[in-house]
VOGU-3710 file (C-alpha; in Angstrom, 3 decimals, decimal comma):
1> xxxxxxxxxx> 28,283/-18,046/16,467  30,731/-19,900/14,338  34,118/-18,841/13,753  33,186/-18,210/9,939  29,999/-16,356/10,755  32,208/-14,541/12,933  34,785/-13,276/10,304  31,867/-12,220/7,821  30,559/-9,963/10,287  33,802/-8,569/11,073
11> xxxxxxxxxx> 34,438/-7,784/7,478  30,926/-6,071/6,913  31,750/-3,882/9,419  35,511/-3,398/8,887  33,579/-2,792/4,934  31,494/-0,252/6,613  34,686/1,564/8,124  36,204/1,701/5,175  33,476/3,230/3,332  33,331/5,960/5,370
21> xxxxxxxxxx> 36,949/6,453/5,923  37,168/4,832/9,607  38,117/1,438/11,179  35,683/0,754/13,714  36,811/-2,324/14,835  40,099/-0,980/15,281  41,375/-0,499/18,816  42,029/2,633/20,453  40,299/4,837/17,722  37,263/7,183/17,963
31> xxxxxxxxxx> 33,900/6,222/18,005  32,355/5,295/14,505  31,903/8,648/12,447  28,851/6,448/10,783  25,791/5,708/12,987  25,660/2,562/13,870  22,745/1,024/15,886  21,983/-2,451/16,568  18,578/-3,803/18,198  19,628/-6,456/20,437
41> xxxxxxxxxx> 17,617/-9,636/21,905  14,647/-9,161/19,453  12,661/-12,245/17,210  13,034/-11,513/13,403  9,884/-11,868/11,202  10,017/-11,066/7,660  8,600/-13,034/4,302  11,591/-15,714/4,521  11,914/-17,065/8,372  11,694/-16,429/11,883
51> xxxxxxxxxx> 14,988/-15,773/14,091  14,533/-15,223/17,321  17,661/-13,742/20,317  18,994/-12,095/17,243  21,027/-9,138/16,878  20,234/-6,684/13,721  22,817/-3,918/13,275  22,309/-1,161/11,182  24,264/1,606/9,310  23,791/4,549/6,862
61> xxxxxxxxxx> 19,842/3,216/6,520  21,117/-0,532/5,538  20,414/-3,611/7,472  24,408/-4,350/7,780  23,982/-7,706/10,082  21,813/-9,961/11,283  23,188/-12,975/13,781  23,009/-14,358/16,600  23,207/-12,237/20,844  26,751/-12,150/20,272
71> xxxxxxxxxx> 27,106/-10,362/16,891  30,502/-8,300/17,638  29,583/-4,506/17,334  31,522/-1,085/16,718  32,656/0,822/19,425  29,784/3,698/19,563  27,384/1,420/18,389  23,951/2,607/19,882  22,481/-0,928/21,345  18,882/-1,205/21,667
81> xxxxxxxxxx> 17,825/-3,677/24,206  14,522/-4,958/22,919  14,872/-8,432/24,327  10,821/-9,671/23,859  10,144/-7,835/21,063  9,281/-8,590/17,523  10,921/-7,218/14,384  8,980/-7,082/11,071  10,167/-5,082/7,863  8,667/-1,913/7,307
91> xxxxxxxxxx> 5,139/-1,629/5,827  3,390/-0,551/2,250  0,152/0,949/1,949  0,296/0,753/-2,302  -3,022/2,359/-2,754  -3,089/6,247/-1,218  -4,580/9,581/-2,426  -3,633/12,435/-0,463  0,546/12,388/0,067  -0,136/16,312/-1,043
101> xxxxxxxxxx> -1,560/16,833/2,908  2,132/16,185/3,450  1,846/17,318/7,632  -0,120/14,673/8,119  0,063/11,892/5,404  3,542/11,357/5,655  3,887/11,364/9,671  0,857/9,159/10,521  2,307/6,591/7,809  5,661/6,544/9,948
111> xxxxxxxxxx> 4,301/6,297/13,211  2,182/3,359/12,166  5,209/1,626/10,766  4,087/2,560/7,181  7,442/3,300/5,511  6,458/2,897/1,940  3,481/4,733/0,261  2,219/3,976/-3,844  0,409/7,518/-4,384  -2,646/6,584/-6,707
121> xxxxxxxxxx> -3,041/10,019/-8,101  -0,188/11,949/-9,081  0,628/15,586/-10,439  3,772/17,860/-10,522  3,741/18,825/-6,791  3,507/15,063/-5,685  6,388/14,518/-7,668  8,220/17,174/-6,370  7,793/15,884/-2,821  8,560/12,473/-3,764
131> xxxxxxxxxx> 11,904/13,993/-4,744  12,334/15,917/-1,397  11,694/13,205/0,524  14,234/11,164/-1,266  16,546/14,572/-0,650  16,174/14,101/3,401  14,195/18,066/2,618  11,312/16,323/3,478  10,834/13,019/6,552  8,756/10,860/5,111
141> xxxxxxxxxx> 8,058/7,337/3,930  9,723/6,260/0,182  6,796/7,620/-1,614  5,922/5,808/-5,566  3,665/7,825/-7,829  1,676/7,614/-10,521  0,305/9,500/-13,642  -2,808/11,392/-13,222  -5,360/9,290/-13,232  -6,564/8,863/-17,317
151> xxxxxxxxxx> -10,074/7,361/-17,921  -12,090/7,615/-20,839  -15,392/9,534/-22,050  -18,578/9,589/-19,246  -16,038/9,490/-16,717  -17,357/9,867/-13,119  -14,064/11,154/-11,577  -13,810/15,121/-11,209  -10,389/16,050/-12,569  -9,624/12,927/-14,423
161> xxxxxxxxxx> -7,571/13,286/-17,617  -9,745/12,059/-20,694  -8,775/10,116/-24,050  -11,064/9,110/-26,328  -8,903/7,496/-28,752  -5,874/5,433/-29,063  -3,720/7,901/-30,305  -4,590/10,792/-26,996  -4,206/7,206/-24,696  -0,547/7,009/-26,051
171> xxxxxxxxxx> 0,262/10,892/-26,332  -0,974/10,231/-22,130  1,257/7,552/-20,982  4,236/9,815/-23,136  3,205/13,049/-20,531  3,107/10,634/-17,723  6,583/9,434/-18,471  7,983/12,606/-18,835  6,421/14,788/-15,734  8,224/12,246/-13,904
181> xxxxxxxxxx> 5,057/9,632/-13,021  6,416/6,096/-11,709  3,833/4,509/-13,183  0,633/5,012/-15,369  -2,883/4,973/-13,683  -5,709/3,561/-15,967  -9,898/4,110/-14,820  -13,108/2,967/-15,112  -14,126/3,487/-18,346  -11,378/3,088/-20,827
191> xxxxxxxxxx> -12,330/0,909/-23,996  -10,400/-1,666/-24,880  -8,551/-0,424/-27,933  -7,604/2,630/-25,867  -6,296/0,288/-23,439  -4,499/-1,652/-25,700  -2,819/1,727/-26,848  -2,064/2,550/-23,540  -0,774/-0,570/-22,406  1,683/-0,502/-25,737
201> xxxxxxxxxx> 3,023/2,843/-25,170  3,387/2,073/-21,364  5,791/-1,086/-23,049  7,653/1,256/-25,465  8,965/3,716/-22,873  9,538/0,863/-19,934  6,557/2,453/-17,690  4,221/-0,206/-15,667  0,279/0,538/-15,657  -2,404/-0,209/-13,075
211> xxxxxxxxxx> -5,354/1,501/-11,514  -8,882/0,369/-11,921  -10,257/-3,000/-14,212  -12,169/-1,457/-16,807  -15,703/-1,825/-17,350  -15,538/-2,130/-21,009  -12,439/-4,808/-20,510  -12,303/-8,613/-19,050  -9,598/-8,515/-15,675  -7,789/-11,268/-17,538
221> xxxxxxxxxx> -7,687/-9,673/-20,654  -6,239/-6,345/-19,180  -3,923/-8,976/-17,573  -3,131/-10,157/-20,434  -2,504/-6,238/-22,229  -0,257/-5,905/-19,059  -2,118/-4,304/-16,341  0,291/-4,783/-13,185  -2,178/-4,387/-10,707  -5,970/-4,463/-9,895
231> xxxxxxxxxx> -7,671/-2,221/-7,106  -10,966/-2,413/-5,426  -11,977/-6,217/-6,551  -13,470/-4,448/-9,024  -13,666/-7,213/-12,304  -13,244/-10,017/-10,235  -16,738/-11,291/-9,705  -16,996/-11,114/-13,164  -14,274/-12,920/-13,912  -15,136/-15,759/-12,171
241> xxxxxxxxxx> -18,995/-15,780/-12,664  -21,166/-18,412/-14,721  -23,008/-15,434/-15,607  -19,932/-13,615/-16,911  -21,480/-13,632/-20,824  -24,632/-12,364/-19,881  -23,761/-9,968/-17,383  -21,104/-8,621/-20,003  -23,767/-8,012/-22,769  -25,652/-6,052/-20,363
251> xxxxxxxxxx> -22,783/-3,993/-19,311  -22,629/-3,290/-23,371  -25,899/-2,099/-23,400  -26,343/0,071/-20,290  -27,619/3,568/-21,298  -25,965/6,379/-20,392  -27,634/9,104/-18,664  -25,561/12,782/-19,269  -27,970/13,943/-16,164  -26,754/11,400/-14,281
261> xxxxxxxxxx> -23,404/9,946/-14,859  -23,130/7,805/-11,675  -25,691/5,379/-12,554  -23,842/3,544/-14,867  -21,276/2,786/-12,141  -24,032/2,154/-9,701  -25,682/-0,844/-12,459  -22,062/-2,433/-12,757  -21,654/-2,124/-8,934  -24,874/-4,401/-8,823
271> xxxxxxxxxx> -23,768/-6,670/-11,898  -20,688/-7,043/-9,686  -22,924/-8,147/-6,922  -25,059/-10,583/-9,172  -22,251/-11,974/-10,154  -20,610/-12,963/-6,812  -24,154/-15,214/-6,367  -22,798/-17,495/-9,469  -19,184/-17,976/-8,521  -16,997/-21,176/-10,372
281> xxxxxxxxxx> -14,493/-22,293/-8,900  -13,158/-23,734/-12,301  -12,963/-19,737/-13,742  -11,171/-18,468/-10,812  -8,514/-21,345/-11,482  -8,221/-20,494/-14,869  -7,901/-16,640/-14,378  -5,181/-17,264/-11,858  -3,305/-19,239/-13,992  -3,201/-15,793/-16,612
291> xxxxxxxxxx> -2,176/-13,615/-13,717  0,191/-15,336/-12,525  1,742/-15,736/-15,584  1,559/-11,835/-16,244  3,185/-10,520/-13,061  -0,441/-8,843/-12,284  -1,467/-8,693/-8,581  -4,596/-7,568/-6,795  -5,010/-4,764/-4,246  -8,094/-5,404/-2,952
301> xxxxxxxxxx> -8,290/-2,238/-0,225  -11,032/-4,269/1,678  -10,847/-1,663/4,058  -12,447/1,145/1,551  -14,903/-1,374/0,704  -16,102/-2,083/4,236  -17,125/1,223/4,883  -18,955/1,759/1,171  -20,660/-2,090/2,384  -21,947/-0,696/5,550
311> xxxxxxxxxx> -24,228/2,382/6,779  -23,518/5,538/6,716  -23,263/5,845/10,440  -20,825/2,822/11,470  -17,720/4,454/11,604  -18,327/8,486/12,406  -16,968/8,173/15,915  -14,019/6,854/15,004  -11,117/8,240/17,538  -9,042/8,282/14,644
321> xxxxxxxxxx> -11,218/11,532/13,349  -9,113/13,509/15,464  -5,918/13,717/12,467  -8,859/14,171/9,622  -8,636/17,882/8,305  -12,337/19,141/8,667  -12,733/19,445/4,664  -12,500/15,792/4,505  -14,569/14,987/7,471  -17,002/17,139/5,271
331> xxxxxxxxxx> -16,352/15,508/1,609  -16,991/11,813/3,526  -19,825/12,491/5,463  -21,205/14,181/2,434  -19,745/11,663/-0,134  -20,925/8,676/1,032  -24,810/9,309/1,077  -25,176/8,163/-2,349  -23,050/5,108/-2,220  -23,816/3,372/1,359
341> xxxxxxxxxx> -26,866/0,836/1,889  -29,803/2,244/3,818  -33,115/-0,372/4,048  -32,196/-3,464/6,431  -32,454/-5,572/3,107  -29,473/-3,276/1,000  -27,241/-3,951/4,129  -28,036/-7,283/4,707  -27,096/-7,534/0,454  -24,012/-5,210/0,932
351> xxxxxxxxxx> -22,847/-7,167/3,967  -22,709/-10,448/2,085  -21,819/-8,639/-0,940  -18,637/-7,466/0,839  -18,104/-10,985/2,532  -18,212/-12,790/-1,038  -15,413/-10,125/-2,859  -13,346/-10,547/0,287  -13,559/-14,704/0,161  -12,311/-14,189/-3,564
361> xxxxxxxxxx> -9,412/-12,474/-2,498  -8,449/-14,739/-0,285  -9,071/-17,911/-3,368  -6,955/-15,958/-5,407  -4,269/-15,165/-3,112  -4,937/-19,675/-2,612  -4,183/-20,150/-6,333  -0,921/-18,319/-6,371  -2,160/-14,639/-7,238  0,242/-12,095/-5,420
371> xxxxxxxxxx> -2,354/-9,837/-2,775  -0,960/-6,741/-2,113  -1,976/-4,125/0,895  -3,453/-0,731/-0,002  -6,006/1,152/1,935  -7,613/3,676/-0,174  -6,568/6,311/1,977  -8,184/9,681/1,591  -11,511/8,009/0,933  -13,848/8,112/3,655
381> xxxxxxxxxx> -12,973/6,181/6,939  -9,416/4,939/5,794  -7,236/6,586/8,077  -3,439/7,252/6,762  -1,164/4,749/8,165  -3,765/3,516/10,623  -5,800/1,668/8,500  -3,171/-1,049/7,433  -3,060/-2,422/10,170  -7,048/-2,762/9,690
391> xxxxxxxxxx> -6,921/-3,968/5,938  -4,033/-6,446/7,803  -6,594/-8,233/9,558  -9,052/-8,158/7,047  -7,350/-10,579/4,893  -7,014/-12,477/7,787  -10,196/-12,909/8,324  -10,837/-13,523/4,873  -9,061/-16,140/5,054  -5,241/-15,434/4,434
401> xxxxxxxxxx> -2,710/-16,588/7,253  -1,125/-13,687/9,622  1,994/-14,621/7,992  0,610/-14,460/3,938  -0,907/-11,227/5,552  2,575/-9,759/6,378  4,348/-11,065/3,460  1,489/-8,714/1,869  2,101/-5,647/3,755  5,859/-5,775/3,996
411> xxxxxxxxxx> 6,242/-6,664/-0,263  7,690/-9,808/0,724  10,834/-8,095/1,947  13,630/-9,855/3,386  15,833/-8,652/6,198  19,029/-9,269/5,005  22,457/-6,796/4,896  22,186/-5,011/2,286  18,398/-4,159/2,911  17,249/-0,689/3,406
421> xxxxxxxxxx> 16,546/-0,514/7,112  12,758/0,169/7,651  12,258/-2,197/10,105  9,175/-1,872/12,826  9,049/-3,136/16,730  6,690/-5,061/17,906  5,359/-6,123/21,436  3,300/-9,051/20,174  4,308/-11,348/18,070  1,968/-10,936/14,706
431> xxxxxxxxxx> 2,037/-14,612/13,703  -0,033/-15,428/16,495  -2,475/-12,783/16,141  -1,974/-9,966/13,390  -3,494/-7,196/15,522  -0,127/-7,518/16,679  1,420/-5,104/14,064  -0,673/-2,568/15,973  1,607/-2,567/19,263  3,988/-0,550/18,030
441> xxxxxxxxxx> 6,745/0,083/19,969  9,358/1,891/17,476  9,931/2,381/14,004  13,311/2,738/12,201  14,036/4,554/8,975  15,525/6,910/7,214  18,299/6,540/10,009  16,129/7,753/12,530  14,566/5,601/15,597  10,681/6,664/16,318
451> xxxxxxxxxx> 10,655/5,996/19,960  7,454/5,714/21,911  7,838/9,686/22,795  8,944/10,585/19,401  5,633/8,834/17,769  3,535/10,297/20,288  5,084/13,863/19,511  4,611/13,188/15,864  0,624/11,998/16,770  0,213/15,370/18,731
461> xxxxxxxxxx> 1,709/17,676/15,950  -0,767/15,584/13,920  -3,879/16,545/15,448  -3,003/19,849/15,489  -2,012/20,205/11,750  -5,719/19,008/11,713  -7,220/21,363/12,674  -5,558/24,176/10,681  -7,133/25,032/8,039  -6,012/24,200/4,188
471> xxxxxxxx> -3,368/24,582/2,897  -1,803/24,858/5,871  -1,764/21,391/6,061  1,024/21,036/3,962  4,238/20,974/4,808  6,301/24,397/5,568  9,862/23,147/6,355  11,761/20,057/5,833
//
């Protein structure tokens, strides 16, 4: 360490002392009345470099330093020695439903190094525990939430709030805004001038939307109204079809059946499909020029659309089953016999189907397009905190790098002081092989370290929370 490097990190922590009232450096006095710990020996991975022998030090949940073995400490200071392992930043799972089952949402996030969570589906009590959590009430990832989810008429979703005109679109984003929604979620079947409403209101009171790509709008003309991000590669294939026109003027014309509402979805499902069989090149260059240039981003959740790609049987003895409350092991065994393929032929079609959305991903992600991670969790077979690590490798094999993979997960998030300090331990490094992020060996946040007893405590608590029934699921204390 230089002598300059030296001084800096002598004044950020002499800073530190001062902040809270103490000299820490100073001789003689008592130990640091702020916790101080510092995870010694350890290679540094986040979106900017990799440092390995470092020292990170850590402080009232900042990242205060980051140097070299010899990093001068506080007296007090609680050293790890984690020489070997592998420090990434804390993950983001941005697409979740279910931060209401709050015993075990929030704890199987943390123990998988999950320390951010985008809530797809919001209402009052959501909010409320966003705001506990951010109290300490409540241990728990930093939790971002959006509006309930708004959709137009013939909507499929149970529970979805409904406008039919511009003016009920913009009277929705003003509710969203003011029952405390971080951002406005937008569905399925919205119409474009609706949208358009939306997407102005969401601009007049300095509220982001995102959610699903319309059926009844282009993905780079919501792009283009604003849409910040787009879930389930749903618009896509479209996008970038030969066939777009065509496929587009049948969309128009699909008859709706009040008997049977999911059909329409199931017909644009297979337009979707069709449309991945006439892929350009040339249009996916051209659409990722207009998100780019609109800040929009794509959350694919490849690992929700695995399990609709594949039959109804392939993951049921999942080990992972054991943290499911038994209503949901009942809603997704019961919920997916509609949607899954059956005949050899539909899964050969939903195999390749699946391969083709995931390739685009990766083409977009190629051309510049920001990919972020989300899971779907709550839907069938995507496990809470679990299954990032799963959509992690997905990408990869789709064709992203481990490291464009991680930038993905972790935000692009840099390490630096200053940072909030959700940082995960590794005992494999995840740029050689991102199953990596999966050997966990402790997570820090929220000023607490999640040892390898203190995750398996939280696992156990888990599976017992499981198996109560609802709502005792939810949390009862802080």
């Amino acid at each position: 360490m230089t002598d300059t490097t030296r001084r800096e990190v002598l004044g950020w922590l002499g800073g530190l002392g001062a902040a809270a009232g103490i000299g820490l450096l100073a001789p003689g006095r008592a130990a640091a009345a702020v916790s101080v710990t510092a995870l010694r020996g350890v290679t540094l991975v986040d979106a900017a470099h990799t440092r390995s022998d470092a020292t990170i030090v850590l402080a009232d949940n900042k990242v205060l330093a980051v140097g070299s073995c010899d990093l001068p400490l506080p007296r007090g200071a609680a050293v790890l020695d984690l020489a070997g392992k592998f420090v990434i930043p804390g993950l983001w799972d941005m697409h979740v439903h279910g931060a209401f089952l709050d015993r075990i949402t929030l704890p199987l996030c943390l123990v998988n190094g999950v320390t951010g969570i985008r809530e797809m589906w919001g209402f009052p009590p959501i909010y409320a525990l966003r705001d506990r959590i951010e109290r300490g009430e409540v241990f728990g990832p930093r939790l971002v939430v959006g509006s309930s989810i708004i959709d137009g008429p013939h909507s499929t979703l149970p529970g979805a709030l409904i406008v039919s005109t511009p003016d009920e679109g913009r009277q929705a984003v003003r509710d969203a805004k003011t029952q405390g929604a971080d951002f406005v979620k937008v569905y399925s079947y919205l119409n474009r001038p609706t949208l358009a409403a939306i997407a102005d209101e969401c601009s007049r009171h300095d509220i982001t939307f995102a959610g699903h790509c319309s059926d009844h709008v282009a993905l780079g003309d919501a792009s283009d109204l604003g849409q910040r991000t787009f879930e389930h590669v749903y618009g896509l294939p479209l996008a970038t079809s030969a066939a777009e026109t065509e496929l587009r003027q049948a969309i128009a014309t699909l008859p709706l059946d009040p008997a049977d509402p999911f059909a329409w979805f199931e017909q644009v499902l297979e337009f979707e499909r069709q449309a991945t069989l006439t892929h350009r090149r040339g249009k996916a260059v051209q659409l990722a020029k207009r998100l780019r240039r609109n800040g929009s981003a794509l959350c694919p959740t490849l690992v929700a659309m695995r399990v609709y790609s594949s039959p109804a049987d392939r993951f049921e003895n999942d080990p992972r089953m054991k943290y499911v409350p038994a209503f949901y092991r009942d809603l997704w065994r019961d919920g997916l016999k509609r949607w899954v393929p059956v005949t050899p032929q539909e899964i050969r079609e939903q195999a390749e189907f699946f391969r083709r959305r995931a390739e685009q991903v990766a083409e977009m992600h190629e051309l510049g397009v920001e990919v972020l991670v989300g899971t779907d969790a709550g839907n069938p077979y995507s496990f809470s905190g679990f299954s990032v690590h799963d959509e992690l490798e997905l990408l990869v094999e789709a064709g992203l790098s481990p490291a464009a993979a991680l930038r993905a997960g972790t935000r692009g998030i840099r390490l630096v002081p200053g940072a909030e300090a959700n940082l995960v331990v590794l005992d494999g490094n995840p740029l050689a092989d991102i199953r990596n992020t999966q050997r966990i060996h402790t997570v820090l946040t929220r000023g607490r370290v999640l040892g390898p007893a203190e995750r398996q405590r939280m696992l156990a608590d888990v599976e017992i929370a499981a198996k109560e029934p609802f709502p005792a699921v939810q949390a009862r204390c802080c």
